[in-house]
C-alpha positions, -999 to 999 in steps of 0.1 A, spaced: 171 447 -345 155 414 -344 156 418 -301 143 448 -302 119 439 -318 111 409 -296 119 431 -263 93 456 -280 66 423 -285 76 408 -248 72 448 -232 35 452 -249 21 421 -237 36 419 -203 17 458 -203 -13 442 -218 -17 416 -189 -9 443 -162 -35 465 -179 -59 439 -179 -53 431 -138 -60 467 -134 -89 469 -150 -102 436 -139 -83 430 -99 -114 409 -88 -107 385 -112 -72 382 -106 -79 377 -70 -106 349 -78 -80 332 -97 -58 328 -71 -81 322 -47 -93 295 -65 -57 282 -72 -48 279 -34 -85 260 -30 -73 242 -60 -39 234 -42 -54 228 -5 -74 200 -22 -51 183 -37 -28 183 -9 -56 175 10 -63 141 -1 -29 131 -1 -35 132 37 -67 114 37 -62 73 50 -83 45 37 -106 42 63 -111 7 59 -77 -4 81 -83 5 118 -63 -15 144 -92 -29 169 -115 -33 141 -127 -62 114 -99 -67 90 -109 -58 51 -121 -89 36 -93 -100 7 -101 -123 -22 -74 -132 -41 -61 -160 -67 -33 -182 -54 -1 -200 -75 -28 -224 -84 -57 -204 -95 -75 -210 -67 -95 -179 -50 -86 -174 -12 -108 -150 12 -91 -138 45 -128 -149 57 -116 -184 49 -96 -185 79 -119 -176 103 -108 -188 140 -72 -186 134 -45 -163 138 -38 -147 104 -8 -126 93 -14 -112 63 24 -101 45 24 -84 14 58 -88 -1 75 -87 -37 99 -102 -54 124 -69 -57 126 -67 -16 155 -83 1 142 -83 31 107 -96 18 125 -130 5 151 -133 38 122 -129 62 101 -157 41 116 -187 53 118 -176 87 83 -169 89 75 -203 67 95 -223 98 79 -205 124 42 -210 105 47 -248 106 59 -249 142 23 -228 153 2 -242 124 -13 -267 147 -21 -237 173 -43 -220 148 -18 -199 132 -26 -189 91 -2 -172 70 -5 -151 36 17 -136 19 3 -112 -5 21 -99 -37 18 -66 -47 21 -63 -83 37 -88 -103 29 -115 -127 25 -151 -115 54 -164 -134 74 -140 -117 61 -149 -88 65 -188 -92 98 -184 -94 109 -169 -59 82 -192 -39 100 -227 -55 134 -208 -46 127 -208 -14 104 -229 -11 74 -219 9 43 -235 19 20 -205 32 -5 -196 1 13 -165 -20 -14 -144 -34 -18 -126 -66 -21 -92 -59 -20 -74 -98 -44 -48 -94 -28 -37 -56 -66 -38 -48 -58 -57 -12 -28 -33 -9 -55 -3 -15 -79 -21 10 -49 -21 34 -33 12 27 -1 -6 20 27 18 8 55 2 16 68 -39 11 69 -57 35 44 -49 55 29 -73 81 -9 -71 94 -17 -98 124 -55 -107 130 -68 -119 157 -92 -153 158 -119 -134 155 -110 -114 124 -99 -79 145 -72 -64 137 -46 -64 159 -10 -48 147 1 -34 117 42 -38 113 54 -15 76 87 -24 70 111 -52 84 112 -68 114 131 -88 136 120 -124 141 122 -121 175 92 -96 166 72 -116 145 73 -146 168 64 -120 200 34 -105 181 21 -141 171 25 -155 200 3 -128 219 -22 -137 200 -21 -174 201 
């Protein structure tokens, strides 16, 4: 009885709604009109890059605090070659390619060569704690807000931006890399 009675209920409105489409088929068909334009949009922007990172042009300025509360601009290294890393602490090959790149960045340091490693996310203690375990000497950068990451377009970690000495962007590497890669892209540039 009790079904029925809720088939009976279910049956009348699914009539009311299909009487009311009848009645009313325009505004059906604006409704899903406007859901697609709804849906294209949405999509839509998903697809849409930062336009602030173009390979060949000026690098997005970055400002951003350093392990000892010290603010850092890219700009500050003007005239060198910078490669600008942004890392974190739960990517493996983030902390193996670190000392690589710190040996190779105090071989070239005396050619003009400038590395930062920018953290995307995490707290400074957190932070603290990987650069004394292995014991880097490149400024790590505080990253909280992701606003360099955003600037960048950075969706994956690491990911490895080289500038030229004039502050052009030159190659964008997302994801690991060999070192034989690194050392090939610096060295272009030097």
């Amino acid at each position: 009885m009790v079904r029925a009675m809720k088939r009976s209920v279910f049956e009348e409105q699914s009539a009311k709604r299909r009487e009311q489409r009848v009645k009313h088929p325009a505004s059906c068909s604006m409704r899903h009109a406007l859901c697609a334009m709804l849906f294209i949009a949405v999509f839509m922007s998903g697809c849409i890059k930062d336009r602030t990172w173009k390979i060949g042009e000026s690098a997005p300025e970055i400002s951003a605090v350093d392990l000892n509360d010290q603010t850092v601009k890219l700009s500050d290294f003007r005239g060198k070659v910078i490669v600008v890393r942004f890392w974190s602490a739960g990517c493996k090959a983030c902390l193996d390619e670190m000392p690589v790149i710190d040996a190779f960045s105090k071989r070239h340091k005396d050619k003009g060569l400038a590395v930062l490693a920018v953290n995307r996310g995490e707290s400074k203690e957190w932070v603290e704690k990987f650069v004394i375990r292995l014991n880097i000497s490149y400024p790590v950068l505080l990253d909280p807000a992701a606003i360099a990451s955003k600037k960048y377009s950075v969706t994956t970690v690491p990911t490895t931006f080289f500038i030229d000495r004039n502050g052009i962007a030159r190659k964008v590497i997302p994801g690991p890399m060999t070192q034989e890669l690194f050392e090939k892209t610096v060295l272009e540039l030097l």
